[in-house]
C-alpha positions in Angstrom: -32.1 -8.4 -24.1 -30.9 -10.2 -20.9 -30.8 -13.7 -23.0 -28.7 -11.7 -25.9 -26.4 -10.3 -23.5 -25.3 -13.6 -21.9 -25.2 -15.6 -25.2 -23.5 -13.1 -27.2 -20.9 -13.0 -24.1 -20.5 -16.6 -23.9 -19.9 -16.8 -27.9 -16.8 -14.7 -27.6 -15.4 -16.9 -25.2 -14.2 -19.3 -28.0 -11.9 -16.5 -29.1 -9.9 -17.6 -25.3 -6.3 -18.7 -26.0 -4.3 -21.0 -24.2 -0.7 -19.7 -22.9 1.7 -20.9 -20.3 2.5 -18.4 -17.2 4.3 -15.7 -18.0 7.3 -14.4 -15.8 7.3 -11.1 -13.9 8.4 -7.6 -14.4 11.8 -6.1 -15.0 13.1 -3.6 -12.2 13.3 -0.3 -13.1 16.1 1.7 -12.4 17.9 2.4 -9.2 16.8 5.2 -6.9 19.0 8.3 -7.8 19.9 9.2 -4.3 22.0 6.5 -2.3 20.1 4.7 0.3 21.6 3.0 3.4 21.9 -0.9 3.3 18.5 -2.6 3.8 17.3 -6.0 5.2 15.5 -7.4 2.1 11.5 -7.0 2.2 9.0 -9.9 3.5 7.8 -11.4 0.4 3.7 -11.0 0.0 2.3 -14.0 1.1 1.8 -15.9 -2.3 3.5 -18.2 -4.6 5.7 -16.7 -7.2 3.1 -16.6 -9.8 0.4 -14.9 -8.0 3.0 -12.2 -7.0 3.6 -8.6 -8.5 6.5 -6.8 -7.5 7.9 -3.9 -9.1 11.1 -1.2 -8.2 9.5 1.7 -10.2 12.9 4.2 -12.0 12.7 6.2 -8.7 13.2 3.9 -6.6 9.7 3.0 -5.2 8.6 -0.4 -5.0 5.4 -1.8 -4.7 4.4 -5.3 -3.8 0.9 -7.3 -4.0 -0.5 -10.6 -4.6 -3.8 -11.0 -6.8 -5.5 -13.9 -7.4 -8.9 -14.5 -9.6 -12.9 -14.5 -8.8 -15.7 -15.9 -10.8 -17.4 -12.8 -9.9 -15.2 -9.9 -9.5 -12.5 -11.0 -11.3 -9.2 -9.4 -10.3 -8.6 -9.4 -6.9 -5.3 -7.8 -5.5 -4.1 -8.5 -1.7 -1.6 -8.0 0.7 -0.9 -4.3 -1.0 2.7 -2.5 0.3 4.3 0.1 -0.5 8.1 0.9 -0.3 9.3 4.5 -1.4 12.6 5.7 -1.2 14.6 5.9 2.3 11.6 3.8 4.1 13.5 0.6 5.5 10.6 -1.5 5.0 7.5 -2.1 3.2 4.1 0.4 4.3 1.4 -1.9 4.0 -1.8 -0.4 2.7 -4.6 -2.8 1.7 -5.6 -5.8 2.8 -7.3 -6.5 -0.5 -9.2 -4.4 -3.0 -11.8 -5.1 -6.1 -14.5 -4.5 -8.3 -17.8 -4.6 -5.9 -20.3 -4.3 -8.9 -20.8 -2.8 -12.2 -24.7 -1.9 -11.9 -26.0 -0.9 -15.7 -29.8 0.5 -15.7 -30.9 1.6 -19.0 -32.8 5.1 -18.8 -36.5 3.1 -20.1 -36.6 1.3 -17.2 -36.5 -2.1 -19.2 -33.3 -3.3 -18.7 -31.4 -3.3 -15.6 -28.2 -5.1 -15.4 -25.8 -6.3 -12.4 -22.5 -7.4 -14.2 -20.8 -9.3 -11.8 -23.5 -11.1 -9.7 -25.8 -11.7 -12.7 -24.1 -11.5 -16.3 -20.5 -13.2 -16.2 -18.6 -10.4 -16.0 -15.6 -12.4 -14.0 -16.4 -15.3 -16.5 -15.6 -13.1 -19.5 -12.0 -12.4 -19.1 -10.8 -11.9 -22.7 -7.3 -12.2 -23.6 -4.5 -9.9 -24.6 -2.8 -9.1 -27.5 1.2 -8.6 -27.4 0.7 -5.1 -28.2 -2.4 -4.6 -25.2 0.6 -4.0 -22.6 3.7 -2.1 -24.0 6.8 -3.1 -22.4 5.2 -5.5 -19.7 4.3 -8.5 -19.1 0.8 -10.8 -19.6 0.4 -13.1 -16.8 -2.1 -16.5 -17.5 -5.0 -16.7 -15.4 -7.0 -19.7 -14.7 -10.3 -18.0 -14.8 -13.4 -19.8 -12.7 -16.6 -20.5 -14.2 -15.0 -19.9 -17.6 -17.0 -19.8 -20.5 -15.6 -22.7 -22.0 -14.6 -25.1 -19.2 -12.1 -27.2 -21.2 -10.3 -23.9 -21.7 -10.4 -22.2 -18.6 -6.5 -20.4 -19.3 -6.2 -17.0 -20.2 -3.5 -14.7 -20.8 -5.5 -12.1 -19.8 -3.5 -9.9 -17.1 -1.0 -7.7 -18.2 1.4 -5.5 -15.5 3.9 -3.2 -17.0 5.0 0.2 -16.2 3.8 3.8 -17.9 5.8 7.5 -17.5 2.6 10.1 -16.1 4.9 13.2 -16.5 5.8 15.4 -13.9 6.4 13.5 -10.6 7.1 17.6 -8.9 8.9 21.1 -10.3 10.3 23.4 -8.2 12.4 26.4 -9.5 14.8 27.0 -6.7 16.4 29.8 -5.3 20.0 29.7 -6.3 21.4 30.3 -9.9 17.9 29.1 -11.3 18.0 25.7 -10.0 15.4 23.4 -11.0 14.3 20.6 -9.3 11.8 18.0 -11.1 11.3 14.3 -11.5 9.2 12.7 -14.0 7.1 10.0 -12.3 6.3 6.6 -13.5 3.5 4.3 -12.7 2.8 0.5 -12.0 -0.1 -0.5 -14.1 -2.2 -3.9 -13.5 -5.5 -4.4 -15.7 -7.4 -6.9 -17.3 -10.5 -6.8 -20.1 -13.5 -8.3 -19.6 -16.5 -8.9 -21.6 -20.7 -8.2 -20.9 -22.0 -8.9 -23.7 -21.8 -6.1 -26.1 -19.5 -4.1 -23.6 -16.0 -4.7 -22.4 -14.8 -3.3 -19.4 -10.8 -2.4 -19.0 -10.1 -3.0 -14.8 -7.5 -0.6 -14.5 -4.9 -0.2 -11.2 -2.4 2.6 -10.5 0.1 3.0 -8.8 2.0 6.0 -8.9 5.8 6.5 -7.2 4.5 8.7 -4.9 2.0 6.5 -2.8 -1.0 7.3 -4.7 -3.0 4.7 -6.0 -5.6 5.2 -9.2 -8.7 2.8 -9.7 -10.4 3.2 -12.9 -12.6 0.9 -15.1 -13.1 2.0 -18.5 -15.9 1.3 -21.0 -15.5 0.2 -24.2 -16.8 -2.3 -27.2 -20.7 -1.5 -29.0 -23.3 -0.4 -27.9 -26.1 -3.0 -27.8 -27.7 -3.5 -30.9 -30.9 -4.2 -29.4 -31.3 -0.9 -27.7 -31.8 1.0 -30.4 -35.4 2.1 -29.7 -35.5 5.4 -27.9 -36.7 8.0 -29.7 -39.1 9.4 -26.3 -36.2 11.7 -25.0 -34.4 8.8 -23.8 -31.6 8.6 -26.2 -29.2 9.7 -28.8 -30.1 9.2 -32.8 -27.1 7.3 -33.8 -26.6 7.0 -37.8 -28.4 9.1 -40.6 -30.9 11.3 -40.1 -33.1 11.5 -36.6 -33.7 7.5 -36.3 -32.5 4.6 -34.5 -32.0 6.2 -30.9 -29.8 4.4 -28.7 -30.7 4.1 -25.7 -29.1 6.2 -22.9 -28.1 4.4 -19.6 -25.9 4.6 -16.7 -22.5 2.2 -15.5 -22.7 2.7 -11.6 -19.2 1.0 -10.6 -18.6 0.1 -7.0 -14.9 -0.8 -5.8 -14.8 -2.9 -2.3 -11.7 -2.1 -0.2 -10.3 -3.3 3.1 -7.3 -1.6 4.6 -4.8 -2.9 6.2 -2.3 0.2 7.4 0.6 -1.0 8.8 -0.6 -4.5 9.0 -3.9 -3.8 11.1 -7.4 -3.8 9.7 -8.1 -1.8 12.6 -8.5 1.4 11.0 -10.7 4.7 12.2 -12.9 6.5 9.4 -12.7 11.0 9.3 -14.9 13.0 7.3 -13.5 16.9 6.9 -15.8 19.4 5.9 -14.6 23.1 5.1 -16.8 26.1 4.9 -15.9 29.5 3.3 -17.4 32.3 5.4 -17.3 36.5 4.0 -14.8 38.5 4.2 -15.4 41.1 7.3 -14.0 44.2 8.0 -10.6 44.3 6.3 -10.3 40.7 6.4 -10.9 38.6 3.1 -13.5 35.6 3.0 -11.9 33.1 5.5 -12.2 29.4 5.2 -12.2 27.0 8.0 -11.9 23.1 8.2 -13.9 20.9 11.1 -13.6 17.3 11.4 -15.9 14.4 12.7 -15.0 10.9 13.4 -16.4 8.6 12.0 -17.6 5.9 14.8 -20.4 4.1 13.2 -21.5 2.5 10.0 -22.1 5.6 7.2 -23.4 6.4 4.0 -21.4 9.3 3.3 -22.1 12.2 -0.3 -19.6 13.9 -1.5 -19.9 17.9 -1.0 -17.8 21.2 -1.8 -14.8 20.5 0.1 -15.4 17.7 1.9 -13.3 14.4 2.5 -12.7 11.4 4.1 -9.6 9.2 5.3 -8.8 6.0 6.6 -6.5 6.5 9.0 -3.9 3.6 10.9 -4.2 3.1 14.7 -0.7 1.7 15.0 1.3 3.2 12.0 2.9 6.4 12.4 5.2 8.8 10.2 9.1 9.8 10.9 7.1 13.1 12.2 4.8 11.1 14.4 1.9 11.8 12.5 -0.5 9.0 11.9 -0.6 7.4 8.3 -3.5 7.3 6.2 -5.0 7.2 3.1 -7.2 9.4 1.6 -10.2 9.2 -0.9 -10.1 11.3 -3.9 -13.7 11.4 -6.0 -13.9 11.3 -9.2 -16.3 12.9 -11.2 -19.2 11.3 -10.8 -23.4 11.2 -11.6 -24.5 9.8 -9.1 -27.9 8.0 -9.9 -30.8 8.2 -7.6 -33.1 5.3 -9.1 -32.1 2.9 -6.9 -31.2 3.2 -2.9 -28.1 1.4 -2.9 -26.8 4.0 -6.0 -28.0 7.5 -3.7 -24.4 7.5 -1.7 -21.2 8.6 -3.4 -19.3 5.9 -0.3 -20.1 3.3 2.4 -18.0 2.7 5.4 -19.4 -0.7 6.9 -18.0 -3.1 9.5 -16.1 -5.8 7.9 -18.3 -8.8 6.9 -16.5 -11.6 5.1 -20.2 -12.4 3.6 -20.4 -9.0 2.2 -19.0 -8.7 -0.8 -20.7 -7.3 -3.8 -22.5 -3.9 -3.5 -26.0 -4.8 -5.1 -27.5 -8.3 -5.3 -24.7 -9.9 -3.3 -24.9 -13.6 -3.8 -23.8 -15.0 -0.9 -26.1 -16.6 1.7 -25.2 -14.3 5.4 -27.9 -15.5 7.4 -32.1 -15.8 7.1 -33.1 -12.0 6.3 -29.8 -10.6 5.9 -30.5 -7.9 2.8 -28.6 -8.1 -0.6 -27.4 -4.2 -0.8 -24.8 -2.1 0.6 -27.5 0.2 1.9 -29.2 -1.7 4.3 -26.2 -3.1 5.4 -25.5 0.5 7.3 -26.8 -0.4 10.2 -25.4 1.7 13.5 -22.6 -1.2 14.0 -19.2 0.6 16.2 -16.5 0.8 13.1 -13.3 -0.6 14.1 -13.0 -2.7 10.9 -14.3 -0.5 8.4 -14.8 -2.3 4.6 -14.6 1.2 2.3 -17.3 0.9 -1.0 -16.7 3.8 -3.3 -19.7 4.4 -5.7 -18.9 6.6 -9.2 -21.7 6.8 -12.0 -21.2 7.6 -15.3 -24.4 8.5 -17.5 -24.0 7.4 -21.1 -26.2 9.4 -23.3 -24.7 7.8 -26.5 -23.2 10.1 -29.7 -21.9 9.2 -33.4 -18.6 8.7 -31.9 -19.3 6.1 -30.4 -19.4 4.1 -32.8 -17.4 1.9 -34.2 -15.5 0.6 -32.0 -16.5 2.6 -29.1 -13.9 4.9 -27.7 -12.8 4.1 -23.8 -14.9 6.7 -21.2 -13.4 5.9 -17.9 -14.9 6.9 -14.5 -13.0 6.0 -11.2 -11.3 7.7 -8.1 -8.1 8.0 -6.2 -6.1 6.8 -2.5 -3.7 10.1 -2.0 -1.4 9.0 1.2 -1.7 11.8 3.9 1.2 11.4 6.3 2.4 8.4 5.2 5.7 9.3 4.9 7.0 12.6 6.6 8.2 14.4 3.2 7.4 13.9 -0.5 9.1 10.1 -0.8 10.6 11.4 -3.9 12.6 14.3 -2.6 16.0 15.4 -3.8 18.9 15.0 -1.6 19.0 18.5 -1.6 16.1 19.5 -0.3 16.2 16.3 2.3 16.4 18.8 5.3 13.3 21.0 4.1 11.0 19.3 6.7 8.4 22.0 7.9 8.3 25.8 7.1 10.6 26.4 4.0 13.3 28.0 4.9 13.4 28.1 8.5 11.3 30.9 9.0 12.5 33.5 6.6 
């Protein structure tokens, strides 16, 4: 199985086209409220080709370099972002990545890592015109490619998508509505594991948030097709040729940089619903704990964590931050490294992939995220964000094999003082609506 899914990956790299480099994006529209006269933003610190910059149609911009690993694949760096009315860019991450795609199959006899172990970075595939609407497909040199005389792929597309609703509010005066429709600056690539391709998808929304998603897609291996002990799916006629069931267990590896600093502090919020008493409904209250030292955190009923700047505040003089969102998640408990939903670590340039890291740190140093929680102080903290997906197969999934997508979210909490998108209007509706009334 593990010699069929690197061949079979490596034969499709002779489907690889050769393009030259594609330009960038086109702005979007102007910001519909006027804006004073601005210094123009520091450009990221890359060449022109390696750098994304978008104005989304409300007036948000955000700007990034990304570059290419064997491994990973995409990177993206030196992540800003510049909504309406802020005279400068907000920088958010430092850089930010795939950590692993870990791929146990539910018998216990095939256990894949796709990026340290099965070419996942190697098997960028490239796209068609039509793979990224109304954008652009930039050529990326890809390392270790499958076929070194054709390293050159037009493999990573940026473009633009409408997500609906950006905010709604029915006002108070002769029915006045107030909405926005938001857009969204999309980066992704496609890359092939053998029998599966995996769509790398980034986010990000007008509104500071930023979406991380990877998406499954392809076959299902033909040569897992023998479970039929309550460890798979019969796929095709009648109660025979059980695919196999297994989990993807995607880790993302993410260093802030808020404001400019990688000096960061961590803040786990837990709230707890108590009964109501007396004539008093069921209260709930919210406690927070800093996070001071290396943690493997799990996601529980209303709880949360942020990242939170030490040198970045908001027009309100609140501190910036970033918030992570779960996603839905099944968390699998076969291995140690996949028992936490997140890891907050002290920044180690030598750690860089969640499970089976490659790299040589030092005589003993382990090869897992989990052992690499250790007590350290966190000043520098390096965020990996863990989401399972459990794949019990069905006759849909076949053939091709619709997209399932499993991922999470950065909200921004107090990184600007009022929704960035805000109608002039409403510009002076900072605190308790209304003043009181």
């Amino acid at each position: 199985m593990r010699v069929n899914r690197v061949s079979r990956a490596r034969t499709a790299a002779g489907a690889v086209a050769l393009a030259s480099l594609a330009g960038g994006l086109t702005a979007g529209a102007a910001p519909a409220t006027a804006q004073p006269r601005e210094a123009p933003a520091p450009a990221p610190a890359c060449s022109a080709a390696y750098r994304i910059e978008q104005k989304l149609a409300t007036g948000t911009t955000w700007r990034m370099c990304w570059r290419y690993e064997a491994k990973a694949g995409l990177v993206l760096e030196d992540v800003s972002y510049q909504p309406p009315g802020e005279p400068k860019p907000i920088k958010v991450l430092n850089s930010a990545k795939l950590g692993q795609i870990h791929v146990p199959y539910d018998d216990g006899k095939n256990e894949f890592d796709d990026l340290t172990s099965y070419g996942f970075g190697s098997g960028l595939m490239p796209l068609a015109p039509g793979e990224c609407p109304g954008g652009t497909i930039r050529t990326v040199k890809v390392p270790e490619a499958w076929d070194p005389q054709n390293p050159n792929v037009k493999g990573l597309c940026t473009t633009t998508r409408a997500r609906g609703h950006a905010y709604r509010l029915q006002g108070d005066t002769a029915g006045k509505v107030y909405q926005k429709q938001g857009s969204d600056l999309m980066v992704y690539t496609v890359n092939k594991v053998g029998w599966y391709e995996y769509i790398t998808e980034w986010r990000f929304a007008d509104d500071g948030t930023i979406n991380m998603n990877v998406g499954a897609t392809g076959s299902l291996s033909p040569g897992d097709y023998d479970a039929g002990d309550g460890r798979g799916w019969p796929i095709g006629k009648g109660a025979k040729a059980y695919a196999t069931s297994h989990s993807h267990n995607v880790f993302w590896r993410l260093n802030f940089g808020l404001d400019g600093s990688s000096k960061a502090r961590v803040e786990q919020y837990d709230s707890k619903v108590s009964p109501a008493s007396g004539s008093r409904g069921p209260t709930n209250k919210t406690t927070l704990t800093k996070v001071t030292k290396e943690l493997a955190g799990d996601s529980k009923n209303m709880r949360w964590w942020r990242v939170v700047s030490n040198t970045g505040k908001n027009k309100d003089g609140h501190p910036r931050s970033y918030e992570i969102v779960q996603g839905p998640t099944s968390k699998y408990p076969g291995r140690s490294f996949t028992q936490h939903d997140v890891y907050f670590t002290q920044y180690n340039k030598c750690e860089q992939y969640a499970s089976n890291n490659p790299l040589n740190c030092g005589t003993g140093h382990p090869k897992n995220v989990d052992k690499w929680v250790n007590g350290q102080t966190l000043t520098n903290p390096t965020v990996w964000v863990n989401v399972g997906f459990h794949h019990v197969a069905r006759d849909e999934d076949q053939q091709p094999m619709p997209v399932h997508w499993q991922g999470f979210s950065l909200a921004p909490r107090d990184v600007t003082a009022m929704n960035p998108l805000t109608p002039r209007e409403l510009a002076q509706e900072n605190g308790q609506p209304g003043g009181g009334r």
